[in-house]
C-alpha positions in Angstrom: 176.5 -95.6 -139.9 178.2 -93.3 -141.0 187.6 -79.4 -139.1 190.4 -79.3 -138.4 192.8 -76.0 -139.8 195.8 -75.5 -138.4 196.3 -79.2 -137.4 195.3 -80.6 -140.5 198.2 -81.6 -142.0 199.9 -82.7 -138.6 196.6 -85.0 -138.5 196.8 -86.5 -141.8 200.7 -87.7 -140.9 199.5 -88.2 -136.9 196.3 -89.6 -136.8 196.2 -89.9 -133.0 195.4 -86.2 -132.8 192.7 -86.5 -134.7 190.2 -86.2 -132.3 191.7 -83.0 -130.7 191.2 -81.3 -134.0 187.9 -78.9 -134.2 186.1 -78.5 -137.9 184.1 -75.5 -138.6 185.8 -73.4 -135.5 189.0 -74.1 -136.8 188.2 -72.5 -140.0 186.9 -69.7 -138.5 190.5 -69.3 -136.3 192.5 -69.6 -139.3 190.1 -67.2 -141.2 190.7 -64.6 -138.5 194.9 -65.3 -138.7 194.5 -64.3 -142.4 195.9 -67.7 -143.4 194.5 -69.1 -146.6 193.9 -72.7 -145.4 191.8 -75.4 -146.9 187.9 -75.8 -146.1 187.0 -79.0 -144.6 183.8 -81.0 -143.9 183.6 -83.6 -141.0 181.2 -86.1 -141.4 180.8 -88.4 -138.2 179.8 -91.5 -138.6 178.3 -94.3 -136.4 180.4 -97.4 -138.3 183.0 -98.1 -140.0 183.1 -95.8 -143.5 183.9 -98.3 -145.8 185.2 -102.2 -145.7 185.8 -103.2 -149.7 187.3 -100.3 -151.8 186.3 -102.7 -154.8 183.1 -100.8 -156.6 181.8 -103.9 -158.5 182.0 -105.8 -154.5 180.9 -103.0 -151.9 177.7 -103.9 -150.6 177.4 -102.2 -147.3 178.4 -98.4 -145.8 180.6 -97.8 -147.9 177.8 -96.1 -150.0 178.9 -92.8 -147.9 182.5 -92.8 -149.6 182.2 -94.4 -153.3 179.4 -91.9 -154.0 181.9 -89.4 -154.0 184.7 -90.6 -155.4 182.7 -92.4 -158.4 179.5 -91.7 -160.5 177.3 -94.1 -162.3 175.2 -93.3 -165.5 172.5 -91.5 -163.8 171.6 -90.4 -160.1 168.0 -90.4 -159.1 166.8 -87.0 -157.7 164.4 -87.3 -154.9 163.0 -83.8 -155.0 161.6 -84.1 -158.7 161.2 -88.4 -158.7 163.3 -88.1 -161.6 166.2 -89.4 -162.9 168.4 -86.4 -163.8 172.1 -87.0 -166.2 175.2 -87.8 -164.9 177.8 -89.6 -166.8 175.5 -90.4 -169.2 174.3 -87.1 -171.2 170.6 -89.1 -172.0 169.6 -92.3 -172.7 166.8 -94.1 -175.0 165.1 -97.4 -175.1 163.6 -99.5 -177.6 159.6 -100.2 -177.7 159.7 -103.5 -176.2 162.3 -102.6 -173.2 165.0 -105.2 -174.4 167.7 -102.5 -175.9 168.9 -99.3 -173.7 171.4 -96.9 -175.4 173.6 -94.4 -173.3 175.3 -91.4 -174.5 177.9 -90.9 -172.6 179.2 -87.2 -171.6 182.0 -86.2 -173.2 185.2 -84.1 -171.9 185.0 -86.4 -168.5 188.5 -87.4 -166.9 189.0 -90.2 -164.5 191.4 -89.7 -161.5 193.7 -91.8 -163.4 194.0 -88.9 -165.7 192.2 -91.1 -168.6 189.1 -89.9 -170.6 186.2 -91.6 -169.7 184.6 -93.1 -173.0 182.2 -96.1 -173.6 184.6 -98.8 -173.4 185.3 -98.4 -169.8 181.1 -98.2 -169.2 181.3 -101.6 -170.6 184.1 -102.8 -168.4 182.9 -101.7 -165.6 179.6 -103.6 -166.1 180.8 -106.3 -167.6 183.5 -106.8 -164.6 180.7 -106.1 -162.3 178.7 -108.9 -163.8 181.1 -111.3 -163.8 182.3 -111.2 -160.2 178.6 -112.1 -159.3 179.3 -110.3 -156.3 178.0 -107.3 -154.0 174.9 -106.3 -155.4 175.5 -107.9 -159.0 172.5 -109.0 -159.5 170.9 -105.9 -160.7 172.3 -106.4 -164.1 171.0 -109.5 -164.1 168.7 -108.7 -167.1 172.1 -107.7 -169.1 172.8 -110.0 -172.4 175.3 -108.4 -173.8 176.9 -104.7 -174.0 177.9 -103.4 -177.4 180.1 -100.3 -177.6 178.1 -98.7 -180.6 180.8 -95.7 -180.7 183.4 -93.3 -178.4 180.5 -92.3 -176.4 177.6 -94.6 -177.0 176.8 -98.2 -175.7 173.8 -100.3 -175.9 173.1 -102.7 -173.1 171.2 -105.8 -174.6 168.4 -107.8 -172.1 167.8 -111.2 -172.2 163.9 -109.2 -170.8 162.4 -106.3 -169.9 164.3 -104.5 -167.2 164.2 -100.6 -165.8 168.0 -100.5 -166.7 167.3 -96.7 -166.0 166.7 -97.4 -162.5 169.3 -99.8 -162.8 172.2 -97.8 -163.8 171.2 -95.2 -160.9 172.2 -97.6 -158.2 174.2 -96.5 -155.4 175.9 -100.0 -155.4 177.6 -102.0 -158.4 176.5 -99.3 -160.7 179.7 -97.6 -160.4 182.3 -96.4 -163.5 185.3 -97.1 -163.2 188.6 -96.5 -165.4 189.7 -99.6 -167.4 193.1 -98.6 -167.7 193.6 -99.0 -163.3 191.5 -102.1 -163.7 192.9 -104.6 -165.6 191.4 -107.6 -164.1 188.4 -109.1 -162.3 190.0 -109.9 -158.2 189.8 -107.3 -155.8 194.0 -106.9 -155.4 194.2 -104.0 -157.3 191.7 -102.1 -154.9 193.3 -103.2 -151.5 194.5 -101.1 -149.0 192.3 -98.5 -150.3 192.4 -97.8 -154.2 190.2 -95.8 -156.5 189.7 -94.9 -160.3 186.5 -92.6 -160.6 185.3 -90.0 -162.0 183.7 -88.0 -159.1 184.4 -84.6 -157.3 186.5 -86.2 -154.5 189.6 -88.7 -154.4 191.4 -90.6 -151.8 193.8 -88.8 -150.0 194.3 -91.0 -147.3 192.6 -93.5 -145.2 193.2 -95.8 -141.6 191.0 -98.6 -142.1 187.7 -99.1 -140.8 188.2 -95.9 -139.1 188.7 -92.9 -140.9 188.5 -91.7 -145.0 190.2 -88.3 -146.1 189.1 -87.2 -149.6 190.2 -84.4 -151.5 189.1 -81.9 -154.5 189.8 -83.9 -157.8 190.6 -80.6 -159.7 189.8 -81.8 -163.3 186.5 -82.6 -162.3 183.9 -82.3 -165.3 181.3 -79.9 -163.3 184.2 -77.4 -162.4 184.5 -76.1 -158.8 183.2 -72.4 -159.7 181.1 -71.4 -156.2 181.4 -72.5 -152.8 183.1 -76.5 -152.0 185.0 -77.8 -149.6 188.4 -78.7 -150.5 188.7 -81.6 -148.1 186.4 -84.2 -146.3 187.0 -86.3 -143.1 184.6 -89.1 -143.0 185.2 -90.7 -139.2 184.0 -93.3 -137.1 182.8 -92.0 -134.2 181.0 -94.9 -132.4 179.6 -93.5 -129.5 176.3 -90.9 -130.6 177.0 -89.1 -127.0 180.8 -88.4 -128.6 178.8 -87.3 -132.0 176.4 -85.4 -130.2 179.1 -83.3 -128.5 181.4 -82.9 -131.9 178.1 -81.4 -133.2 177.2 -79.1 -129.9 181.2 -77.8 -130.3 181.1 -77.5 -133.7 184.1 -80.1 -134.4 181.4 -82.3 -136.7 179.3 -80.9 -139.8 177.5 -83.5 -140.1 176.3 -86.8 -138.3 172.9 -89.2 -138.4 171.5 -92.0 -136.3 171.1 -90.0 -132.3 168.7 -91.1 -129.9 165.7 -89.4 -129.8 166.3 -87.6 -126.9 169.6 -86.4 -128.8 168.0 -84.5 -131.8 165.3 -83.2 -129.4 168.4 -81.3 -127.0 170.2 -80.4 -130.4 166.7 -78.5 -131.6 167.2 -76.3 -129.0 170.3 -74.8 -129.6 171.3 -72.2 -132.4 174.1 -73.8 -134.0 172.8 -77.1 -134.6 170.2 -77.9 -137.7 168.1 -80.8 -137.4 166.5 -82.6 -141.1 163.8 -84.7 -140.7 162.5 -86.2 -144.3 160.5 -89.3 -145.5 163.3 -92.1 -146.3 163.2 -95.6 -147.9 164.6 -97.6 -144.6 162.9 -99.9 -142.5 163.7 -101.8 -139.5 163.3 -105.7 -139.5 164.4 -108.3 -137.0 165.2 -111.2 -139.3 165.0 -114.7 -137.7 167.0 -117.8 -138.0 164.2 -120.2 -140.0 166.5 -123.0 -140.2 167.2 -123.6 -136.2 165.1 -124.9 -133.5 162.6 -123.3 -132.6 162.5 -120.7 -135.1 162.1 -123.0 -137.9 158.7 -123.2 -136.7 156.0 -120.8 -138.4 154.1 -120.9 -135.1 157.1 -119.8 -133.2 157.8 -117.3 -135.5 154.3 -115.7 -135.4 154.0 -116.4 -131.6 157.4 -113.9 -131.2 155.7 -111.5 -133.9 152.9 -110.5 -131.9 155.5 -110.2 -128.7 156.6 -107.2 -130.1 156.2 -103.7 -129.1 155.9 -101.9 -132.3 153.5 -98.9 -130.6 156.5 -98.4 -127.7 159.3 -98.9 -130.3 157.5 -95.9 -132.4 156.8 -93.6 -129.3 159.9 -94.2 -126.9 162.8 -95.2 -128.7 162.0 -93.3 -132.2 159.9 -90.8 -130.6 157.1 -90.7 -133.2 159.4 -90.3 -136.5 158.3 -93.8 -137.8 155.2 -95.9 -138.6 154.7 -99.7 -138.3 156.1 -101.2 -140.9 153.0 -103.2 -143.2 155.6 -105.6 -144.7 158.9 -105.9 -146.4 158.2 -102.8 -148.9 158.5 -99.2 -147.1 155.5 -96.8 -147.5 155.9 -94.4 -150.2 157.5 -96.9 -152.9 155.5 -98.2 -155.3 154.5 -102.2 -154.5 153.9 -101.5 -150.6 150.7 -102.6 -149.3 148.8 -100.3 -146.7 146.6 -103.0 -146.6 148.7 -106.1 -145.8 148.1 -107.4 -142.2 150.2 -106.2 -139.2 151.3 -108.0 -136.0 150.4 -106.4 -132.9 151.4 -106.5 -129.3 149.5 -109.5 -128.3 150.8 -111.1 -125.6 148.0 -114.0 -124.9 147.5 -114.8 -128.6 151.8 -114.9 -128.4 151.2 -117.6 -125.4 148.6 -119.2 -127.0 150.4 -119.7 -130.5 153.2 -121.3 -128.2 151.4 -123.9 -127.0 149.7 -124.6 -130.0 153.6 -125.0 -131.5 154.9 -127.5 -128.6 156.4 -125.1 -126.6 154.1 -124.1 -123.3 155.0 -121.4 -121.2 158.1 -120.6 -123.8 161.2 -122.6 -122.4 163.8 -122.1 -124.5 166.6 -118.9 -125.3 167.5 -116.6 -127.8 170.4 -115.0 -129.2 169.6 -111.5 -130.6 172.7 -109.4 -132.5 172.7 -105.6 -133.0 174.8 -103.2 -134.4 177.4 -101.5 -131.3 176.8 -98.2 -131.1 173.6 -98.0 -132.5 171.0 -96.7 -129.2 168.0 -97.4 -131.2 168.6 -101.0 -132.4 169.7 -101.6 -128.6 166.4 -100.1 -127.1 164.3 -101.5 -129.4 166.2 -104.9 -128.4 165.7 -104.2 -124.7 162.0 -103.4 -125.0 161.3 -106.9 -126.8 163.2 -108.7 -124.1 160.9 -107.2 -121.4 157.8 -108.7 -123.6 159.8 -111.9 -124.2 159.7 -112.8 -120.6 156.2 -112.6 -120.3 155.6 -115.6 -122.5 159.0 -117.5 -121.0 161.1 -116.6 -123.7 164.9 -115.7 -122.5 166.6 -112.9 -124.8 170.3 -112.5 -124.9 171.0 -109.4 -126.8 174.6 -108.5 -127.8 175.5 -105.6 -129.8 178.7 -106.4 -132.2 179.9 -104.6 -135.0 178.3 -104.6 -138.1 181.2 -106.7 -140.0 181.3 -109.1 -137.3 176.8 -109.3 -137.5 177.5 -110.5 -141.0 180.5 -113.1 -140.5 178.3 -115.0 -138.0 174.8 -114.5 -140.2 177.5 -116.3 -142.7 179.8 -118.5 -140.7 178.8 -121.8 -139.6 175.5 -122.7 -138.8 175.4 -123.7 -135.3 177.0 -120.4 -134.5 175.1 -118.2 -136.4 172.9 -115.8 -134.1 168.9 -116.5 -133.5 167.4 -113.3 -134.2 169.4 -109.6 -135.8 168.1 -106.5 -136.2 169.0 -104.5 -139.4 167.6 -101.4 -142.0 167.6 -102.4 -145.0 167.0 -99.5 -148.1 167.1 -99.6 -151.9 169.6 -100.8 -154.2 167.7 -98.8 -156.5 164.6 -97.0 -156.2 162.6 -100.5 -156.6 160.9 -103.0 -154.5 162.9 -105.7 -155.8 165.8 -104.3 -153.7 163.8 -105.6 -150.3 162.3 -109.0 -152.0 165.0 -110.2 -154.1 168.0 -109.5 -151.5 165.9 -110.3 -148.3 163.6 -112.7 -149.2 164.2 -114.8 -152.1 166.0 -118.4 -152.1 169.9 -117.7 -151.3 171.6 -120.7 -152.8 175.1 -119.1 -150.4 173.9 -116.2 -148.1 174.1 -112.6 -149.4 171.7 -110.5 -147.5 169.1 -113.2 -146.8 169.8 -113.6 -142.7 166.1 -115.3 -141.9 167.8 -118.2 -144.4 164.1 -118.1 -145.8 163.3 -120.0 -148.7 159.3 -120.5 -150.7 159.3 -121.2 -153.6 155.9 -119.3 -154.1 157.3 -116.3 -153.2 160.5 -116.7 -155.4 158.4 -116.9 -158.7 156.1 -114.0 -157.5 159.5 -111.9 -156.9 160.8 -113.2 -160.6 157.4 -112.5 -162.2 157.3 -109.0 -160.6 160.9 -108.0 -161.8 159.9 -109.6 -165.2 157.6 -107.2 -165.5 158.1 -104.3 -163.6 159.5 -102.5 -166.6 156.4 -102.8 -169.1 154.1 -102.9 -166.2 154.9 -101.2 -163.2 150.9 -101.5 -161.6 151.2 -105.6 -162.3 154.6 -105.9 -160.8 153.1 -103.7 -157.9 150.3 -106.8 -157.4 152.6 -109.4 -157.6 155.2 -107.8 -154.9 152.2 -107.5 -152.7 151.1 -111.2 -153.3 154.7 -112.2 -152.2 154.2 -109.9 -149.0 150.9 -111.9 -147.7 152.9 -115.3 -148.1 156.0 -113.5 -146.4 153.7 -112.1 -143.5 152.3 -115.3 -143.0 155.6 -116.8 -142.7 156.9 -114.3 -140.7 160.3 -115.2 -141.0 160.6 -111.2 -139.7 159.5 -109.0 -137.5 158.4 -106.1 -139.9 159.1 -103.2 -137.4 158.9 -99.8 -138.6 159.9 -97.5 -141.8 161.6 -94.9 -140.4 161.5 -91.1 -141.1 165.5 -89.4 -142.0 166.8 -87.6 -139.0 170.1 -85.7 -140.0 171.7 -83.1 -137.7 174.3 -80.6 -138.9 176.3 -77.9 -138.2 174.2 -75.0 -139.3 177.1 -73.4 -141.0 177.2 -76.4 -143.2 175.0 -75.6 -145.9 173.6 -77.4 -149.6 172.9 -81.1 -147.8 169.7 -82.6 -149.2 168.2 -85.8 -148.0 168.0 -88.1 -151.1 166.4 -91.7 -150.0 167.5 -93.5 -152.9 171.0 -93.0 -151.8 170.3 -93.1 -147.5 173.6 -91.7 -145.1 175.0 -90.8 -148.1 176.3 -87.0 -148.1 176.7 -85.7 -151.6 179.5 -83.3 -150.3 179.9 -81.6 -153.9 176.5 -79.8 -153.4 177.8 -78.9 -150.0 179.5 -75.5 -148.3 180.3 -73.4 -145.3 178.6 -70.5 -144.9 
């Protein structure tokens, strides 16, 4: 997931050098030349930094760039548990939750050069609705949106709805400038457009490989105090290549090392490390609708073949918890009380039997994301236990964009079992039930192909709800989680704790778990 100097320009036109180019000891050497040369921040990432340009679409990594280059409404801080202004100055809501009005901040210019007013906060919307694409469906709730004035819209709900929550979304919440965006396809945004409003623009980009953004100078906070001019986000697959970019100082910034990793960076004087409480969990999501997965007995048999104590000591060395359902711990609707699969490797054997399948017998195919040690250890450790109850576990790490053509392709090729986090849309538990467990008419996010119809009208009820009554949506989510448990079409693995290493010249970074791997590099400086 996901500084130079001297070189930089040469890079930008030859980006074969790139890697030969050093970040915060570069600085330093042109510093000491006298020459007055842009400050940069490298961000090394372990995927690809962004797929879709399109801000209505993007559903995946590309969180890390589009927060930058767009803002939504608001922007949920996780220090305070608040939602704090951003492109809208405040907001108000009617007594019965079916009318929210925005003002919206004034003296605020697009990259386009155009004034942002309320017209383009109901294009933006309204185009992200209409494309029913990405994560759309969070405006689901949305009727109608009236432009009451210049700077004021009123967003109309066919029911109640935390449209505050909503509009704070790191995904499909973005603003965009209706004068770029003239129509609802993608075309305008390939090859790498943009139309924000944030602190940083495109500058350059090689595709699924490496993003260059750049100070948008009429930005409406100003750029009084310390920013970088310039920020490389990079692919860098391999965390033994990040790990040494961060020892040599040619990263600022980088997430997702092996345990063993961050505990060698601790020691060493140039190297921060962030640990923080974060929104992600880990799941291994299975294929309900093939043989033998399509089996709840299977399912649970290969549940309690897990090894969720070694996964939390070996592989995460501690900075997780078992995971007690769908909904991470610290969001509201997560059950500490909800029943947990353990290691149990005769009750595993013994619930194969019971399903028609003595002594195992058959194969699995398990996908991971390349690159990623954890998901690859974790995977190793479960094949070990697999084997005791005759169960054969192919495991094969592929690229995250090629995990989710085969969770969509065809059928018979789609892969058994696949390991992925999963964190919030928005700061909700509707993010986990809606996207990963309820019925998927064409698959989005839903890779166990699950389907109850139980559990979809808790999950609708719950949403219904949750913005009148946040303690009865609570209930409800966690009546959808004992059905789900039972099922098991899962393996609820861990939530896991934020582990960020950084330069330790590279100053302002906060950990905000609404918005996870995402560097808000305006708050951000060398020191």
């Amino acid at each position: 997931m996901k500084i130079l100097k001297t070189l930089f320009l040469f890079v930008v036109l030859f980006s074969v050098l790139f890697e030969l180019s050093a970040g915060g000891k570069s600085e330093n050497e042109a510093n000491e030349s006298g020459k007055d040369l842009p400050s940069i921040a490298y961000y090394a990432y372990a995927s690809e930094p962004i797929l879709d340009w399109d801000p209505s679409v993007m559903s995946s990594d590309g969180i890390i760039v589009l927060n930058n280059v767009y803002e939504t409404l608001l922007r949920y801080d996780a220090e305070s548990n608040e939602l704090i202004p951003l492109l809208a100055e405040s907001y108000s809501v009617s007594d019965d939750f079916m009318f929210w009005t925005f003002k919206i901040r004034q003296g605020v210019f697009f990259h386009d050069g155009s004034v942002l007013n309320a017209e383009d906060v109901k294009y933006s919307i309204d185009r992200t609705m209409r494309n029913q694409k990405g994560l759309s469906y969070i405006w689901d709730a949305v009727a109608n949106i009236k432009v009451v004035d210049e700077y004021t819209v009123e967003f109309e709900l066919y029911y109640p709805s935390p449209l505050n929550l909503v509009s704070s979304s790191g995904y499909s919440a973005f603003i965009f400038s209706s004068t770029s965006v003239t129509s609802d396809d993608s075309d305008w945004f390939s090859g790498g457009k943009e139309c924000g409003t944030g602190p940083y623009m495109l500058q350059s980009q090689i595709s699924g490989d490496q993003v260059v953004l750049t100070q948008f100078e009429d930005y409406w906070k100003g750029w009084e105090g310390e920013h970088f001019d310039k920020v490389i986000i990079k692919k860098i697959t391999e965390t033994s290549s990040r790990r040494q970019m961060l020892e040599k100082g040619d990263a600022d910034i980088t997430n997702g090392l092996p345990i063993e990793d961050i505990q060698a960076l601790r020691l060493l004087d140039n190297v921060e490390i962030y640990a923080e409480k974060s929104f992600i969990n880990a799941a291994t999501y299975f294929n309900t609708n093939k043989e033998p997965l399509n089996n709840k007995l299977v399912r649970q048999a290969l549940s309690y073949a897990f090894p969720y104590d070694d996964v939390i000591k070996y592989v995460l060395g501690g900075y997780g918890t078992q995971s007690a359902g769908p909904i991470p711990i610290g969001l509201w609707g997560h059950g500490s009380d909800l029943f947990q699969y353990n290691l149990d490797i005769d009750k595993a054997k013994k619930l194969l039997a019971e399903a028609g399948y003595p002594g195992g017998g058959f194969d699995l195919l398990y996908t991971y994301t390349s690159g990623d040690e954890d998901q690859k250890k974790v995977a190793e450790l479960y094949k070990y236990e697999l084997s005791k109850i005759g169960v054969i576990l192919e495991i094969r790490g592929m690229p995250w964009d090629s995990q989710i053509e085969m969770a969509k392709g065809s059928e018979d090729n789609r892969q058994d079992m696949t390991m992925m986090y999963w964190w919030p849309d928005y700061v909700s538990p509707i993010s986990w039930m809606y996207n990963l467990y309820h019925t998927e008419e064409f698959t989005l996010f839903n890779y166990s192909y699950y389907s109850n119809s139980d559990v979809d009208l808790l999950i609708e009820d719950a949403d219904f709800i949750s913005a009148v009554d946040v303690g009865e949506a609570a209930d409800l989510f966690i009546q959808a989680q004992e059905i789900i448990i039972d099922d098991a079409p899962a393996i609820f693995e861990y939530d896991s704790i934020n582990l960020w290493a950084s330069n330790s010249s590279f100053k302002g970074y906060k950990i905000n778990s609404a918005y996870p791997y995402v560097v808000f590099f305006y708050d951000t400086y060398r020191e």
